[in-house]
N, C-alpha and C positions, 0 to 999 in steps of 0.2 A: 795875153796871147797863149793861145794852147801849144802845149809840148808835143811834140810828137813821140809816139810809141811804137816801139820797135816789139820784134818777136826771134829772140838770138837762143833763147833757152827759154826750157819748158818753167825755169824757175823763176823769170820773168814775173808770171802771175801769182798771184797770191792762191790758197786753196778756195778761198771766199772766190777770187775773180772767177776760176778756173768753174766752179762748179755755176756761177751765170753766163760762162760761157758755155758750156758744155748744155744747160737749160737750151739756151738760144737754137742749140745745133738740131736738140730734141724736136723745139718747135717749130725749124729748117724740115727733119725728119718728116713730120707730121701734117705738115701742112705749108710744100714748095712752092704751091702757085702765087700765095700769097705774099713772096719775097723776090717774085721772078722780074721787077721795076726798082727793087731799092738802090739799085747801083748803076742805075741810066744815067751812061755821059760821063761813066766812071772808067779807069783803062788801067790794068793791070797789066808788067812787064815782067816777063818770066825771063830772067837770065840765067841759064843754065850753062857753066863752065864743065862741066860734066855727064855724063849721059843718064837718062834717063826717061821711063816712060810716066807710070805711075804718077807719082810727086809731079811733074812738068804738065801731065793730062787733069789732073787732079785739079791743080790750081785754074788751068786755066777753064776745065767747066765749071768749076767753082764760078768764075767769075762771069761768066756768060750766062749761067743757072741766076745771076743777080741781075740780069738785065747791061751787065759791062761790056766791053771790048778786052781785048789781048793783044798785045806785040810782043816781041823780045825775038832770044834765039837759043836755041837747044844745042849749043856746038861751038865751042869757043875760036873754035875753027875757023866760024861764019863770022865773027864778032871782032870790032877793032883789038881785041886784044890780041891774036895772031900779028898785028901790026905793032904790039907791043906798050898797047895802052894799059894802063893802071886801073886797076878796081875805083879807085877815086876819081878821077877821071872819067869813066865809066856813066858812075852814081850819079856823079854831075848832071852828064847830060841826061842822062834816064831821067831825070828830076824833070827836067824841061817840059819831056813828052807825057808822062804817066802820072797817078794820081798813089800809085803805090808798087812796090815790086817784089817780088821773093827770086832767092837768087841762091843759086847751088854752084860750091867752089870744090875742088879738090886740096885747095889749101886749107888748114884749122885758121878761123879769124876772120877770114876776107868776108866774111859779110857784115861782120861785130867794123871793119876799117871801112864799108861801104857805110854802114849806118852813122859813122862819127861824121860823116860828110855828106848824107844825103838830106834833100828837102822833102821827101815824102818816104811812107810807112817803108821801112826794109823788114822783109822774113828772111830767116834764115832757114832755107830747105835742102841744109845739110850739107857741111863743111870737115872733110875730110872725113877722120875716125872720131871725130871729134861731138858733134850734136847732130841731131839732126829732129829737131823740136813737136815740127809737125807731124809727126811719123809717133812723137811720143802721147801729141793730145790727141791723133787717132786712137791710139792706143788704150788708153786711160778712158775715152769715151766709150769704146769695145766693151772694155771689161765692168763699166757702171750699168751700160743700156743690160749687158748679160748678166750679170750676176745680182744688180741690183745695190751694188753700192762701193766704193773705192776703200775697201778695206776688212779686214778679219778675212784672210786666204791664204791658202800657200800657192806660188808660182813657181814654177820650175820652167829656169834658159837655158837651152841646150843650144849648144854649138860652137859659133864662134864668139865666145865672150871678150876675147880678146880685142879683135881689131871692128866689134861691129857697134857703129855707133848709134842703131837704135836701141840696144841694149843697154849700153852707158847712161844715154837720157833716159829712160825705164827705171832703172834701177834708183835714179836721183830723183824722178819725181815721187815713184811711190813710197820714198822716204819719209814724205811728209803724211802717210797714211800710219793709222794702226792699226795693229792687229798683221800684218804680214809678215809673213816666214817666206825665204828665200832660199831654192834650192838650183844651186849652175851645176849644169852637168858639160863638162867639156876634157876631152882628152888632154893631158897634161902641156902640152905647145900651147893651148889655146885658151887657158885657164883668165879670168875677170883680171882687172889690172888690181896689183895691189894696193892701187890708193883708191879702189872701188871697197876693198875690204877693210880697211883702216879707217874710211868713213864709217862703212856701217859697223865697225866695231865700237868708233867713238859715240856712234848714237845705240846705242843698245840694242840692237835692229840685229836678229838670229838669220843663220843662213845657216849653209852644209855645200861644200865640194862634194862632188863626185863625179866619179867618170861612166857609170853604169845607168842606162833612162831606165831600164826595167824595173831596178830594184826603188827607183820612186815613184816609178808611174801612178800604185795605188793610191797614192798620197795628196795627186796636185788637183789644185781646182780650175789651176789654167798651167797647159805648155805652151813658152812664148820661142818657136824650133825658129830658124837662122840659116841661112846656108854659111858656109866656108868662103868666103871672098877671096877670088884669084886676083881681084885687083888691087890686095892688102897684102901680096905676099912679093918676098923678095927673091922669093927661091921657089922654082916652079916645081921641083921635086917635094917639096914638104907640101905643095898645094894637092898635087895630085896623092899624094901619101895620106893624105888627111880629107881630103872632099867628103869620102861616103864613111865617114867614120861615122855616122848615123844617119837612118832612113828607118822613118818613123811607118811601121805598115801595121796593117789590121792585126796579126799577131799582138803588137804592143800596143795595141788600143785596148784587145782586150782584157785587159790588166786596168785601164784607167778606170778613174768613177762614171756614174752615169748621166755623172752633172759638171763633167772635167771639159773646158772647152780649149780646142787649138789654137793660137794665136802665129802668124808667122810676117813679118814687114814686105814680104815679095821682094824681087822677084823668087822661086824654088827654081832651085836644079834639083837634084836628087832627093834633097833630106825628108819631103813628104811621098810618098807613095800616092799614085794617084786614085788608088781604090781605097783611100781614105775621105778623097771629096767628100761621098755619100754619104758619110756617115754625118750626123744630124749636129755633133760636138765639132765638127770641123766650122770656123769660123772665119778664116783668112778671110774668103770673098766678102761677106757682110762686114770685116775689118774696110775693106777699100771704099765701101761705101759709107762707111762712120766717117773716111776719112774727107769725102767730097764733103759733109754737112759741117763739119769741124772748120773746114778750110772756108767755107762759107760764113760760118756764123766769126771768123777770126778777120778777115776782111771786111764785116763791115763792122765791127769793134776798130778796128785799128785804122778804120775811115770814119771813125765816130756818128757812124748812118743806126746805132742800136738804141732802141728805145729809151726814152730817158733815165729810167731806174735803173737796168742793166749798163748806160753809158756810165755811170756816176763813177769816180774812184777808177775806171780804165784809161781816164785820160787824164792825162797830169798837169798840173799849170808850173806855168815857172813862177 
């Protein structure tokens, strides 16, 4: 009997898995029509305890871009848990109707406590400050299809390294890469958690604080910019004290290389300027797109509908 595979962390996959997954997405990229039936009579539930657009719209073209169906609910509002039902509970019955689900909690876990009890695939699309995985293999696909390979660059994340958890997952998968130098730029409240620094101090993995983006700009091959999350803060006065403490505009591009590309998770409030769209290094929007082929080619791996080579080693026997 086959195990089922879950998706909680980007560390889940191996670099081998990752990089035939990330193939697959390519070959999603390249040629959609020919995957637009793989997932006929298949039904993805999006359970979203938390708001969002993106991640929630994402998955569910994802799964309709395969030939699938969608249920769920965007608003835990809508959802028996307003009645006070349990994530387990939940899983349960999601299991009955769906063939797989991705599920966004504002608690850190609740999806890692959905998947110990579910009968079909759980994604975890983003649990508090905590992960938020999908957000990280967009990521990681961005920076391959653009630069040509996952590793030897410098990065530089500005903003809020503190409370944001696509940064966190970022920072852990391209651990597993070489050749990368890491530069945070954040004003001191907002600074990476210290056990993000003590890992990569234990892996030999170079970085540099700093609180100044100009004095590194020349330097990076990608800025991965962030906004300041008002819904991470506990004190609304240090939110708004800290919001535009960076806003990246054409002045500070011009400092960048001419091969330095932006990477940002959306939504922006402030911290991008919007007459840096045009500029040819801005990348965010073609990120949202890496992220629809990622989410595609991660759904039918973890529906074991991927060709047999690519299936092999993703899905695990007991």
């Amino acid at each position: 009997m086959e195990k089922l595979r879950h998706m909680m962390n980007p560390l889940d996959f191996s670099v081998e898995e990752l990089s035939d997954l990330f193939d697959l997405a390519n070959e999603i990229e390249n040629d959609m029509e020919s995957f637009s039936h793989k997932c006929d009579g298949k039904i993805l539930a999006t359970c979203f305890y938390e708001p969002s657009t993106r991640t929630r719209l994402s998955f569910e073209t994802a799964m309709l871009r395969l030939g699938g169906k969608c249920l769920g609910f965007a608003d835990a509002g809508n959802s028996s848990a307003a009645k006070g039902e349990s994530v387990s509970d939940t899983i349960r019955v999601i299991s009955c109707f769906a063939d797989i689900c991705a599920m966004r909690h504002p608690k850190e876990g609740a999806p890692m406590v959905a998947a110990s009890r579910s009968r079909i695939p759980v994604i975890n699309a983003g649990d508090g400050g905590h992960q938020h995985p999908t957000q990280t293999l967009t990521d990681l696909l961005t920076i391959r299809s653009l630069y040509g390979e996952l590793g030897n660059f410098t990065i530089g994340l500005c903003g809020d390294l503190k409370f944001g958890r696509t940064v966190h997952s970022l920072i852990n998968a391209l651990t597993r890469y070489s050749g990368i130098h890491f530069i945070f730029v954040s004003p001191q409240e907002l600074r990476v958690p210290d056990y993000i620094t003590e890992m990569l101090d234990s892996k030999g993995i170079t970085y540099e604080e700093v609180i100044k983006l100009e004095e590194v700009m020349p330097r990076l091959d990608f800025l991965y910019m962030t906004r300041v999350q008002k819904e991470r803060f506990f004190n609304e006065e240090d939110y708004i004290r800290l919001r535009n403490f960076y806003i990246l505009d054409k002045a500070k591009m011009e400092l960048a290389k001419e091969k330095m590309f932006i990477l940002h998770p959306l939504p922006r409030v402030n911290e991008i300027s919007v007459e840096v769209d045009d500029d040819p290094r801005a990348a965010y929007f073609k990120q949202v797109q890496y992220g629809l082929y990622v989410r595609m080619a991660l759904i039918l791996t973890l529906l074991g509908m991927t060709d047999a080579h690519m299936n092999e080693g993703l899905i695990r026997k007991f």
